[in-house]
C-alpha positions, 0 to 999 in steps of 0.5 A, a space after each residue: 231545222 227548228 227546235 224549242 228555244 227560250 231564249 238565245 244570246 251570244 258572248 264574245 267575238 272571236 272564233 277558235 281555227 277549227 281547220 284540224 280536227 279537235 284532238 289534234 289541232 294546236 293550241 291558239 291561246 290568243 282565242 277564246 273556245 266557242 261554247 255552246 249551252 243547251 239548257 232544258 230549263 230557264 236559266 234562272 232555275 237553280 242548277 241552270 243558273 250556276 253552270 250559266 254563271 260559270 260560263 258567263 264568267 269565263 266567256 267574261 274572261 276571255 276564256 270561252 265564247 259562249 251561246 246559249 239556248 235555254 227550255 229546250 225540251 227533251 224531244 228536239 234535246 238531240 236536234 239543239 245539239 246537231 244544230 250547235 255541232 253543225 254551226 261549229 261550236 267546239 264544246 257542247 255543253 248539255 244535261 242529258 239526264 232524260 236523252 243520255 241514249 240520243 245524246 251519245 249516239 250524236 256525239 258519234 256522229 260528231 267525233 271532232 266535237 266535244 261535248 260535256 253533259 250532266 249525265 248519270 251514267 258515264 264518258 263515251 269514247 274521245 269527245 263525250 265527258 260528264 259530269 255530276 252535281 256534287 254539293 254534298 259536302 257541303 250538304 254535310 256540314 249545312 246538317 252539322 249546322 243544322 242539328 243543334 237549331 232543331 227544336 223537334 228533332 225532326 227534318 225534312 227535304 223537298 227533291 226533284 227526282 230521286 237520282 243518284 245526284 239528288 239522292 247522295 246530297 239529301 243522304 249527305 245532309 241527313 249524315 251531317 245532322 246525325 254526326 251531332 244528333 243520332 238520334 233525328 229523325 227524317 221526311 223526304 219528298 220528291 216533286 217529280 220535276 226540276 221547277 215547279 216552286 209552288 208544288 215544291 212549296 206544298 211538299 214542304 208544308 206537308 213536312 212542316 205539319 209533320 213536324 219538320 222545323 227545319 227544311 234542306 231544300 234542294 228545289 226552289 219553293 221549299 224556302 217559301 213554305 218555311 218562311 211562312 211557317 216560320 220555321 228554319 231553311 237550307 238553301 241547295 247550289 245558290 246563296 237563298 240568304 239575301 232572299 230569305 233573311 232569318 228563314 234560310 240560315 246556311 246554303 250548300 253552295 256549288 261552283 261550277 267554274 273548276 269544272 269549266 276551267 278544267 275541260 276547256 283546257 283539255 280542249 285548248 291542249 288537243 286531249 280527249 275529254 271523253 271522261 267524268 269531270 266529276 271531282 272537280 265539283 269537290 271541295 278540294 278544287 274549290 267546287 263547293 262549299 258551305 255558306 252560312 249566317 255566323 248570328 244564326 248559330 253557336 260558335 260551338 257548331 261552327 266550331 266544329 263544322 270548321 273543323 270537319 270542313 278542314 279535314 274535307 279540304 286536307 282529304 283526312 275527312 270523306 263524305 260518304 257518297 250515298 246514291 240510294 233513295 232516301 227513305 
């Protein structure tokens, strides 16, 4: 049986005894967890490349065993995860955004196997957990920073598709700027695919000519139209700063290792992950958080950024989940 790979690497040595079956087998805490990764995109692309950075990193600690297969296309989506069920993997992780029917009808078929996948829609029985990317608070406070640094008062986002967790982080960051600018105004663009930075580069100079001086870019690309226009940018998931000096001035940062941590150990404890392993991408256990360069804002906004950030962090401060389309 083949299917499309990329690429394939392996991490680690030991393997996990898997003679009883997964929720009830007792903990071997001296063995890592065999984690296999189905990546539909290159590893390098944005969200990829933290849930990767997560499971290197635990695979790193002696946590996990981790294989990956990455631009694994949709149609062999379900055969890459019978593939991985087959050859023992104990955890699968996937993202089965465009095959959420085929994904569940697998993880029936493998009940002694868990599977964690990025998914819109919810848990399916013992062994099928989700989760969804939730940078939003930070997001939020990136339009806390932003509102002040804006000349025109106008400002854009370039988005892949408008699904709930890309529409709740776009609505997050225009929240975070109207909290200090009600009065902005907003444009939006959505590229219809998860990498293609040269279209996510021209969705961006559209806003630009539009009158957008600063970009929330929540697909790679975005970042490149405003350093060429030399207008300002805000970075989605990883740290763009170092690439873009001057241009991107704060990131919403997501950390996926909360998560890793928390389904690998409901995994090792023989419990049933067939739930949403959501919250962990909160704030409050460490999943997100704002990045931002001090020089390129005020200490009167960073002030009170901090101070929103503090109450996120205490739970005095909600950030509005909104997964309507942006506008």
């Amino acid at each position: 049986m083949t299917f499309a790979i990329t690429r394939r690497r392996f991490l680690g040595t030991a393997a996990l005894a898997a003679s009883a079956p997964l929720f009830t087998r007792r903990a071997f805490a001296a063995d890592p967890v065999k984690v296999a990764g189905i990546h539909g995109d290159p590893v390098e692309n944005a969200w990829n490349s933290r849930i990767h950075e997560a499971l290197l990193s635990a695979a790193n600690d002696g946590l996990i065993e981790y294989t990956f297969s990455e631009g694994v296309a949709g149609t062999d989506y379900a055969r890459a995860m019978r593939e991985y069920a087959d050859q023992g993997a104990q955890l699968v992780w996937g993202q089965s955004y465009a095959v959420e029917t085929e994904a569940r009808e697998v993880a029936a078929d493998y009940p002694e196997t868990a599977f964690l996948m990025g998914s819109s829609g919810g848990p399916s029985g013992d062994n099928f957990g989700v989760f969804g990317t939730r940078n939003h608070e930070a997001a939020y406070l990136a339009g806390m920073l932003a509102a002040g640094l804006s000349k025109t008062g106008t400002f854009g986002s370039v988005g892949g598709y408008p699904i709930p967790e890309v529409n709740l982080l776009i609505n997050a960051f225009r929240l975070g700027v109207k909290e200090v600018k009600p009065d902005a105004k907003f444009l939006n663009g959505f590229i219809g695919t998860w990498f293609d930075p040269p279209k996510a580069k021209e969705a961006a100079f559209a806003q630009i000519d539009a009158g957008a001086d600063i970009l929330f870019g929540e697909r790679i690309g975005t970042a490149d139209a405003a350093k060429e226009r030399s207008v300002l940018a805000i970075g989605s998931l990883i740290d763009y700063m170092p690439r873009y000096p001057g241009t991107v001035f704060a990131n919403a940062m997501w950390y996926f290792r909360p998560t890793v941590d928390a389904i690998v150990a409901d995994v090792i404890a023989g419990k049933p992950v067939g739930r949403d392993y959501t919250e962990y991408s909160f704030m409050k256990y460490g999943g997100n958080d704002v990045l931002f360069d001090t020089a390129a804002v005020s200490a009167e906004a960073v002030a009170a950024m901090e101070a929103k950030r503090a109450a996120i962090k205490d739970g005095s401060f909600t950030v509005t989940i909104d997964e309507t389309e942006p506008a």
